[in-house]
N, C-alpha and C positions, 0 to 999 in steps of 0.2 A: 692558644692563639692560632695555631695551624686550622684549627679543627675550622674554625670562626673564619680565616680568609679562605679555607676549602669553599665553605659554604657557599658565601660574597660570588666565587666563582663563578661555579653553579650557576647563582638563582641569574648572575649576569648573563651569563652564557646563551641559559633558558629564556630570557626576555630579549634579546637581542636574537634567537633563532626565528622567533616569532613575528617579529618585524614583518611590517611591510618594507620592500625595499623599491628601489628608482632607479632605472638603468636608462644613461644616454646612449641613443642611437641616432647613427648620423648617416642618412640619405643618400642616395646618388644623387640627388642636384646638389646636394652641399650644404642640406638643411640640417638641422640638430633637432630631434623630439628627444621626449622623455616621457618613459614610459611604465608605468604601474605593476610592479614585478610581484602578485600576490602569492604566499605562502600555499601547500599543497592543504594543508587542513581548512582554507578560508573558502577553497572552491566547494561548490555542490550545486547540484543540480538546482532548477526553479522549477516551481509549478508556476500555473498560470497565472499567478497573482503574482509573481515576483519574489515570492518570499523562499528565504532557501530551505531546503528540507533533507530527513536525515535520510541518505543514499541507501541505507541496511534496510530496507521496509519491504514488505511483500510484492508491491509492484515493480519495485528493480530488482530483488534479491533470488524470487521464486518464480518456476516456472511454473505460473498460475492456469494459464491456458488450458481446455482440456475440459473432461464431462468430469460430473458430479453427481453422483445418485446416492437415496437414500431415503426412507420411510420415513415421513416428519408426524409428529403427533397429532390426532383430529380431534374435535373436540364431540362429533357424531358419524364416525367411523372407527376404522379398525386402523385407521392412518393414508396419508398423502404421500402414494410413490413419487418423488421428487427425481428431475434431473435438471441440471444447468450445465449449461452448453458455453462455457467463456472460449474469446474467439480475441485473437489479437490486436484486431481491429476495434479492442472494443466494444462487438456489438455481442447480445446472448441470443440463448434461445433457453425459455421454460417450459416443463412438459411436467403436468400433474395429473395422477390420477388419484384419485378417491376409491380406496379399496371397497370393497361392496356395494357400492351407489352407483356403479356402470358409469361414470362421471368420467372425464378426461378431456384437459384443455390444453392449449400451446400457444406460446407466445412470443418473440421477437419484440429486439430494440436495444436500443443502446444503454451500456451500462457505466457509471460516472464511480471514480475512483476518492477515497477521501482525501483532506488536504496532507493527511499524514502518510496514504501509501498504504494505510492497513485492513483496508474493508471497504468492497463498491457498492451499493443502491443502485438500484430501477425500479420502476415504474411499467403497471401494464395497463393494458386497456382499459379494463374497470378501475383503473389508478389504486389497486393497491402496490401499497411499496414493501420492497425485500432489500433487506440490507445483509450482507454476509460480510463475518472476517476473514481475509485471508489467510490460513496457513498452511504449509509444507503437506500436499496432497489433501488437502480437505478446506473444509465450506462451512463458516459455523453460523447458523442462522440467529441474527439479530432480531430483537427487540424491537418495537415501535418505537424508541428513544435511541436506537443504536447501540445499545449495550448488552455484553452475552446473556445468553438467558441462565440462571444459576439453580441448585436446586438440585431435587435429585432426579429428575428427569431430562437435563441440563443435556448429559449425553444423546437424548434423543434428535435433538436439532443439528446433529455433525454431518455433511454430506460428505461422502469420502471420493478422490479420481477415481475415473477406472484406467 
């Protein structure tokens, strides 16, 4: 019988901590509001849609800013020296070369973050698009669908900080 109103306690407790609560506050002119006291787990950030999102993601979590180089696979080369240049403001800068082909291009512009915080896209001049995931000093080059590339050459698409 103990074990059973322990319980009761508990889950009481627990559902009553969770609570939104309402606190009167009363003015210097002598007005009374009441005001919407919401719990610390209901707060979180918004993106621009309005919708809340989990605070732990690579765009709050990681100091993503910073270069990023690394040889990405070619499909008629020996590989593309890659660097991406993230800039706090949001904007890059791409710089490829084409090993053997005397090739080398560079690019600027602005780069858009996902609704989840975990990987940004741009766009360059000839409108190809690059998406990467964010993680803890490195750059993992996505997919035309946005998704990692898997495989056993999978490690080849990692740009790492320097």
């Amino acid at each position: 019988m103990r074990k059973l109103i322990l319980g009761f306690t508990i889950v009481g407790l627990a559902l009553v901590s969770c609570e939104n609560k309402t606190e009167t506050v009363v003015t210097t002119d002598g007005n009374q509001d009441t005001v919407k006291v919401e719990s610390p787990d209901t707060l979180a950030p918004n993106d621009d849609s309005g919708l809340k999102i989990d605070e732990h993601n690579s765009r709050l979590s990681l100091d993503w800013n910073g270069t990023y180089h690394g040889t990405l696979p070619c499909a008629d080369c020996e590989g593309i020296h890659t660097i991406v240049e993230l800039h706090q403001d949001e904007t890059f800068k791409l710089t490829q070369e084409y090993l053997n082909k005397n090739t080398k291009s560079e690019e600027t512009g602005t780069f858009k973050w996902s609704v989840d915080g975990g990987s940004i896209s741009f766009h360059t001049k000839d409108n190809s698009k690059f998406s990467y995931k964010v993680g803890e000093g490195q750059l993992i080059q996505l997919d035309q669908e946005g998704k990692e590339i898997t495989g056993a050459l999978a490690k080849n698409y990692i740009l790492k900080k320097k």
